[in-house]
C-alpha positions as CSV (number, residue, x, y, z in Angstrom):
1,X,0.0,0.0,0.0
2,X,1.6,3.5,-0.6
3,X,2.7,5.6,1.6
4,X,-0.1,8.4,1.0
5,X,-3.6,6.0,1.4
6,X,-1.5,4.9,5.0
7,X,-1.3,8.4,5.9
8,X,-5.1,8.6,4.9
9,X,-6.1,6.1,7.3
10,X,-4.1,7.1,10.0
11,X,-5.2,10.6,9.8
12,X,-8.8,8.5,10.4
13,X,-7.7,6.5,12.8
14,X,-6.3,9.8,14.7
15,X,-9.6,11.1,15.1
16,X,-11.4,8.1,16.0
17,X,-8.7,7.6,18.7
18,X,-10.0,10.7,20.5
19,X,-13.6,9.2,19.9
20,X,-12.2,6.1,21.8
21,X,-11.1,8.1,24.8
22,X,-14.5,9.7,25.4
23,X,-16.5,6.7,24.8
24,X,-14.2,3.6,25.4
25,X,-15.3,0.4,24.3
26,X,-15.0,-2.9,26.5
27,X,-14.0,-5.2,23.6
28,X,-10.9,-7.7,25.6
29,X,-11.2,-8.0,29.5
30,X,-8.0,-9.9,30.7
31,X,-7.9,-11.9,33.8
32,X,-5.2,-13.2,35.6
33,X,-5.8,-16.7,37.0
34,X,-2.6,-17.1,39.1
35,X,0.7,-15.6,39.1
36,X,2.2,-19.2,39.2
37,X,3.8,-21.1,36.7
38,X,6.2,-23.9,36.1
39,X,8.7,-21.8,33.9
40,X,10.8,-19.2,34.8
41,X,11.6,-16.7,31.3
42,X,14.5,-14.3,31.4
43,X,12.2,-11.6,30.0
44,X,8.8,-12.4,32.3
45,X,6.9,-9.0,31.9
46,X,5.3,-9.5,35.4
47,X,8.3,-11.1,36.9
48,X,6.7,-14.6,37.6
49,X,7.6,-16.5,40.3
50,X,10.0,-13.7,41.7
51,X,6.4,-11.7,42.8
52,X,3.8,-13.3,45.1
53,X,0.4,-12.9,44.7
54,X,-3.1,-13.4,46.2
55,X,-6.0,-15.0,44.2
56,X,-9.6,-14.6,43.9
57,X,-11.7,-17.0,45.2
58,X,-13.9,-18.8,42.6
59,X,-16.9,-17.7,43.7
60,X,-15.3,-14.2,43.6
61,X,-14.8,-14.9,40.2
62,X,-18.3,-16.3,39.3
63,X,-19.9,-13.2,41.0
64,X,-17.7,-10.8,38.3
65,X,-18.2,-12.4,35.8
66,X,-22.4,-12.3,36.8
67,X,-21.5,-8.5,37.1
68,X,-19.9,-8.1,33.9
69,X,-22.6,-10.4,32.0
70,X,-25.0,-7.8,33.7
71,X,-23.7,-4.5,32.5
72,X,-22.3,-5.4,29.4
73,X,-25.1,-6.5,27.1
74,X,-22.2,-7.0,24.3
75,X,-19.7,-9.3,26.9
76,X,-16.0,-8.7,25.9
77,X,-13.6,-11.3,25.3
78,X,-12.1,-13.2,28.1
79,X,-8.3,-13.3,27.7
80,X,-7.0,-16.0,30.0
81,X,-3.8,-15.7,31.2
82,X,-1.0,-16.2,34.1
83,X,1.4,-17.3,35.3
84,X,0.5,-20.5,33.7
85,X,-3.4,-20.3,33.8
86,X,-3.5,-23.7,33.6
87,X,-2.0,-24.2,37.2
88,X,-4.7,-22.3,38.4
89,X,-6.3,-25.3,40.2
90,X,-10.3,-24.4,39.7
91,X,-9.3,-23.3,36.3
92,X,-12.0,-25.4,34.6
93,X,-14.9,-24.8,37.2
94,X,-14.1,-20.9,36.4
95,X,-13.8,-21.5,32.5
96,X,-16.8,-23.7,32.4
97,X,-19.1,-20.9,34.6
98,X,-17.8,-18.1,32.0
99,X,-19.3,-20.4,28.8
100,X,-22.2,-21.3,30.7
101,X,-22.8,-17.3,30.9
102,X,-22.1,-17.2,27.0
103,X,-18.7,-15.5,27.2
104,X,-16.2,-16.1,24.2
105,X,-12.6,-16.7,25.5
106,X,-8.9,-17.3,24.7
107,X,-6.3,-18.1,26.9
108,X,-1.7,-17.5,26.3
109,X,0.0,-20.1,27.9
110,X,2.8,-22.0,27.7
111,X,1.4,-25.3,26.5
112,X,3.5,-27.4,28.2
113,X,0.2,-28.5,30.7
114,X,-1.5,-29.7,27.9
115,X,-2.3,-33.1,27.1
116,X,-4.9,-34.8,25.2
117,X,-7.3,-34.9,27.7
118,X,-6.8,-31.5,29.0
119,X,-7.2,-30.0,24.7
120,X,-10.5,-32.2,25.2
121,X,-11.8,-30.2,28.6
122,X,-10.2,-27.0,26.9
123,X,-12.6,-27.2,24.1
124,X,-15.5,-28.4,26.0
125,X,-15.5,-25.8,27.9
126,X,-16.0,-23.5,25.2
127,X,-12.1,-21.7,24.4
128,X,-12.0,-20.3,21.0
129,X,-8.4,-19.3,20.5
130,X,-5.2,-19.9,22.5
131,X,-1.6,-18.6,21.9
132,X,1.4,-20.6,22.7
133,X,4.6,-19.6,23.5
134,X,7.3,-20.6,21.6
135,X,11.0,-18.5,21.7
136,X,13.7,-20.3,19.0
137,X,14.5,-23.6,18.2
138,X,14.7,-26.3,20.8
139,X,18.0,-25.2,22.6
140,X,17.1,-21.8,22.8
141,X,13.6,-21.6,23.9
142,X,14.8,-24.1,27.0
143,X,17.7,-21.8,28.0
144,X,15.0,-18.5,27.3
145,X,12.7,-20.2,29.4
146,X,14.7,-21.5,31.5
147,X,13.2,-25.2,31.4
148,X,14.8,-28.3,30.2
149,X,12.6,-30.3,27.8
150,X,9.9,-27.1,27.7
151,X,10.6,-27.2,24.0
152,X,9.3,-30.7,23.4
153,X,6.6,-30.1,25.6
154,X,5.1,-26.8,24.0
155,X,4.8,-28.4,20.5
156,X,3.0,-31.8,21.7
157,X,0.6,-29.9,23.7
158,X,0.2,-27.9,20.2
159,X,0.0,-30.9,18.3
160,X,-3.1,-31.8,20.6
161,X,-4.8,-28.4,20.4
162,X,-5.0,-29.2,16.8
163,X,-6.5,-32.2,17.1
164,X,-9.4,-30.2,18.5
165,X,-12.1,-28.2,16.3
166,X,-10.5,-24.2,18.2
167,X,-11.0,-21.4,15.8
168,X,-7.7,-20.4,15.9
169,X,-4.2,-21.9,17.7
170,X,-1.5,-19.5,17.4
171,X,2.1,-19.6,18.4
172,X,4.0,-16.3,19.7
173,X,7.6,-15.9,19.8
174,X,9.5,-13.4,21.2
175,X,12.3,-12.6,18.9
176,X,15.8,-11.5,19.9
177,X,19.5,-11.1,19.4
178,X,19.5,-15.2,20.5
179,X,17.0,-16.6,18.0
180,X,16.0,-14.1,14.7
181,X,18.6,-16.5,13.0
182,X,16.3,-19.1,13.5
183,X,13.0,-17.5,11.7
184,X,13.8,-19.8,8.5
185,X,13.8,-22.7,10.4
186,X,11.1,-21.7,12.6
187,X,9.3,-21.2,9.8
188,X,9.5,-24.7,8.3
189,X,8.8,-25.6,11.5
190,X,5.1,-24.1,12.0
191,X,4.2,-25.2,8.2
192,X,4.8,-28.7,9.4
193,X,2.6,-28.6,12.3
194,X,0.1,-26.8,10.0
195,X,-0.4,-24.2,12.7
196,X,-3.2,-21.6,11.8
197,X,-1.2,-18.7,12.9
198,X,2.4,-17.6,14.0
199,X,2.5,-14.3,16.1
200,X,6.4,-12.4,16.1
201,X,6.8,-9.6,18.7
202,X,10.3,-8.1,19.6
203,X,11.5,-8.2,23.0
204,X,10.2,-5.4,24.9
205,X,11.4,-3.3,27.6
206,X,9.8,-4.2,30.3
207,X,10.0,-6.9,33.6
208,X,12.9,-8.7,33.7
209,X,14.4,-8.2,30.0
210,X,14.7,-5.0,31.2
211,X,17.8,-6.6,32.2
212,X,18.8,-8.2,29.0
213,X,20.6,-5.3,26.8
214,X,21.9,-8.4,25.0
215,X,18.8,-9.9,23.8
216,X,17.7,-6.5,22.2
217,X,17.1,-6.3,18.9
218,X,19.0,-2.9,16.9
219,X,17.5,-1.2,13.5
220,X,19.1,-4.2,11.2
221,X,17.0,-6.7,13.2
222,X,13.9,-4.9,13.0
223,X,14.6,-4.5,9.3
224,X,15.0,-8.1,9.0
225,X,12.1,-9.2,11.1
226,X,9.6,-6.9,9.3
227,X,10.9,-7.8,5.6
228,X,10.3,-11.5,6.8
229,X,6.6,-10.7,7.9
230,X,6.4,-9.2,5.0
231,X,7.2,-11.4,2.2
232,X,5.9,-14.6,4.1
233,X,2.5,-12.4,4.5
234,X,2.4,-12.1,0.6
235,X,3.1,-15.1,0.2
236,X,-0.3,-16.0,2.0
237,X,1.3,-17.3,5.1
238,X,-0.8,-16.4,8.5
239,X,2.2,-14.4,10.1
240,X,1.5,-11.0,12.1
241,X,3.8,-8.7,14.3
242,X,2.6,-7.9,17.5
243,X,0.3,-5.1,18.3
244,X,2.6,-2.6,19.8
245,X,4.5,0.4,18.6
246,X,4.3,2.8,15.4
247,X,6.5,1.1,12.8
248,X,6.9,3.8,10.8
249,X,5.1,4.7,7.3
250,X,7.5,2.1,5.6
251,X,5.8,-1.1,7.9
252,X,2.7,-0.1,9.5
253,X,-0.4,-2.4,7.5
254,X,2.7,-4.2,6.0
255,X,3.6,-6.8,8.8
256,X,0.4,-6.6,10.6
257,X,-3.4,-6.5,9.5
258,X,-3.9,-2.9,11.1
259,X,-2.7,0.6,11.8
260,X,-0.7,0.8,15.6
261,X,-3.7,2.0,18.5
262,X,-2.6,1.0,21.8
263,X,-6.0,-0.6,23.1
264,X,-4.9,0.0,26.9
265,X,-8.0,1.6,28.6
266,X,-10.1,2.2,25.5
267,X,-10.6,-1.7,24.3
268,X,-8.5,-3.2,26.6
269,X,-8.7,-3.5,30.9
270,X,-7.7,-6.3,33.3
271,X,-8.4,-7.9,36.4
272,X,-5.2,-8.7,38.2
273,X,-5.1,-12.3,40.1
274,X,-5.0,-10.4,43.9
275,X,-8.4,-8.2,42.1
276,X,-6.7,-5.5,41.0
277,X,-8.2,-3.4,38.2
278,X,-5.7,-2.1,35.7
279,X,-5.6,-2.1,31.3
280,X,-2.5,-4.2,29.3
281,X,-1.2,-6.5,32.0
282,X,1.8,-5.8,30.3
283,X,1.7,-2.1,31.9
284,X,3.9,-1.5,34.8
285,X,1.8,-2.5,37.9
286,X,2.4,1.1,39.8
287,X,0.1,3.4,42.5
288,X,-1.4,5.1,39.1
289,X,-1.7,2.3,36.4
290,X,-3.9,0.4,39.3
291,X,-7.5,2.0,38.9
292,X,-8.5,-0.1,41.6
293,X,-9.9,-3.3,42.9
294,X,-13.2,-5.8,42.5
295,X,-12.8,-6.6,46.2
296,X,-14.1,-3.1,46.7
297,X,-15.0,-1.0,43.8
298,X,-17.5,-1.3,40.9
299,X,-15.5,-2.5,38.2
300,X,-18.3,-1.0,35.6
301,X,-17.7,2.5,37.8
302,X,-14.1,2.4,37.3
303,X,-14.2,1.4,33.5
304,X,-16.4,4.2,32.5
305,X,-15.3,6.8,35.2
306,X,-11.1,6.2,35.7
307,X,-8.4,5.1,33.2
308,X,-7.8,8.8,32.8
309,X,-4.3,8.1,32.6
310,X,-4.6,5.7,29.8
311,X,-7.3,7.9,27.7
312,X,-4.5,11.1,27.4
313,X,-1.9,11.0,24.9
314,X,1.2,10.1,26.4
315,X,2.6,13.0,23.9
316,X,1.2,15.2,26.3
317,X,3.6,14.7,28.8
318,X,6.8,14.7,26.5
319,X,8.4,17.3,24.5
320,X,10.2,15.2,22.1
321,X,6.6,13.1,21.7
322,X,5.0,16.1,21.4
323,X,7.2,17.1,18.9
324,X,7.4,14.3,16.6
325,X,6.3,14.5,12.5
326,X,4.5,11.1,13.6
327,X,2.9,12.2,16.8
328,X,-0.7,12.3,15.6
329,X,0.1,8.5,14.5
330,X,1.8,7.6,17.2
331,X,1.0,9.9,20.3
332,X,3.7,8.9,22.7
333,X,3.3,5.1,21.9
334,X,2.6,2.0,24.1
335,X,1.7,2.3,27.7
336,X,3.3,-0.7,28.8
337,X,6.6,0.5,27.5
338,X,6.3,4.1,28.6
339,X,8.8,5.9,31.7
340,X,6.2,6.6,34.2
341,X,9.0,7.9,36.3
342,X,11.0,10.2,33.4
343,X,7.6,10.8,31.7
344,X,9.7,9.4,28.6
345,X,9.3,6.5,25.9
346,X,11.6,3.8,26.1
347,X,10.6,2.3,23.1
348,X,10.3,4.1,19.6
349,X,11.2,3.0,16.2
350,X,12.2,6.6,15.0
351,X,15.0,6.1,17.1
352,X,15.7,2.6,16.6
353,X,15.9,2.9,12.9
354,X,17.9,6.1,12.9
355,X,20.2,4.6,15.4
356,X,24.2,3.9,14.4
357,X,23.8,0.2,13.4
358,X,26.3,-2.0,14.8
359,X,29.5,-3.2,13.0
């Protein structure tokens, strides 16, 4: 697509953002089952098994979920996730209460729980789409993930899910320095397994890869991911880069089947596993990103009445941002990525691609 229809619809897709912030729509409610899980990633975003947390009861659960059927005649999607959801030791009796009540749902997870009988109970109890994590070849995803034999066990409990009748099973890898040589073989890989779609995300600054300067990916990487996308995408392949960031006029609706909006408190909220009420669980969990709590506030209330700090351009707080030939595209970014201490972006692709490339 040229350059001058993108910057059409992004133009269109400014303005509708500022509809969005006035009249946010519920369309993905995230709930965290457990903060548990039987891996242990170098780049966790919410720093898994290092942090403790509380967990709603079930019936805590059933009573939301009776609340949300209530005052949301069109129910968002459930998007399950952890932890390892699957630990979550009520996860079916919660699951099977949420079809009962007619939600739709998806679930991330690891895969590694998931065994014949367990894709069975999945699909019975009405999931729809799930996303599996899967980070480089064997090798690589183990040390990643930090799990011997997690490899092996992520692509059999694949191999199940696709023995079931789920509209869509999707694997997501996190590409870095370690593995973007491997996207060829990856590749061949997921055509094997006849997958139905392959998600590629860059490694992101935030949780624990916050610590891993060498996993980061420079301009030539990004360059090299997105022309992969790319040509595999023309080629009719089911690939997609993530949902965050601007790309830049030269990849946005290339590599992806949309323009960049960060959903974070206009499509998008959560529900923490200790209750707490928040947007991209990817968002740094902070005294201002919190909105609240189920325990004791009216989650309908607080969707409606709070998020201010997600329905304001992040621009507004920075200079450079505000500054930018791409802010009306962009306007500061993703939240999850965003400085809430610096009031500063730590994430950009103008900057990425204009950076000195290494030698």
């Amino acid at each position: 697509m040229d350059r001058s229809k993108k910057t059409e619809h992004l133009k269109m897709l400014h303005d509708y953002r500022q509809k969005l912030r006035k009249e946010p729509i519920l369309k993905y409610l995230f709930l965290e089952l457990t903060m548990k899980c039987n891996e242990n990633c170098l780049h966790c975003g919410s720093r898994c098994g290092d942090v403790k947390s509380d967990e709603l009861s079930v019936e805590q659960y059933k009573a939301f979920l009776d609340k949300i059927k209530r005052d949301f005649p069109k129910k968002p999607m459930l998007c399950i996730t952890g932890g390892e959801p699957l630990l979550r030791k009520e996860f079916f009796e919660i699951m099977d209460y949420a079809n009962e009540l007619g939600f739709n749902w998806g679930m991330t997870s690891n895969g590694t729980l998931i065994t014949k009988e367990i894709a069975r109970k999945l699909e019975e109890a009405g999931m729809k789409t799930i996303s599996i994590s899967l980070d480089g070849l064997e090798d690589t995803h183990d040390a990643f993930r930090r799990r011997k034999g997690g490899f092996k066990a992520s692509i059999e409990g694949v191999k199940n899910l696709l023995e079931r009748d789920f509209q869509n099973v999707q694997i997501t890898t996190v590409v870095t320095k370690k593995n973007i040589s491997q996207l060829d073989e990856m590749f061949d890989l997921m055509c094997d397994i006849d997958l139905d779609s392959w998600r590629l995300t860059g490694i992101e600054p935030i949780g624990r890869a916050l610590e891993l300067k060498d996993y980061t990916l420079d301009g030539d990487d990004y360059r090299r991911l997105f022309d992969f996308i790319k040509t595999k995408r023309e080629e009719g392949f089911p690939l997609s880069y993530g949902c965050t960031h601007f790309l830049g006029l030269d990849y946005e609706r290339e590599v992806r089947d949309w323009y960049f909006l960060c959903n974070a408190g206009i499509y998008v909220a959560s529900v923490m596993a200790n209750g707490d009420i928040g947007a991209c669980l990817d968002i740094e969990r902070r005294p201002e990103t919190i909105q609240g709590n189920i325990l004791r506030d009216d989650f309908t209330d607080v969707w409606f009445n709070k998020f201010d700090i997600f329905r304001k351009p992040l621009s507004d707080k920075n200079d450079k941002c505000k500054n930018c030939k791409d802010c009306d595209f962009c306007e500061g970014g993703s939240y999850h990525s965003w400085d809430y201490n610096n009031n500063k972006q730590m994430m950009c692709f103008n900057d990425i691609f204009a950076a000195p490339q290494q030698a």
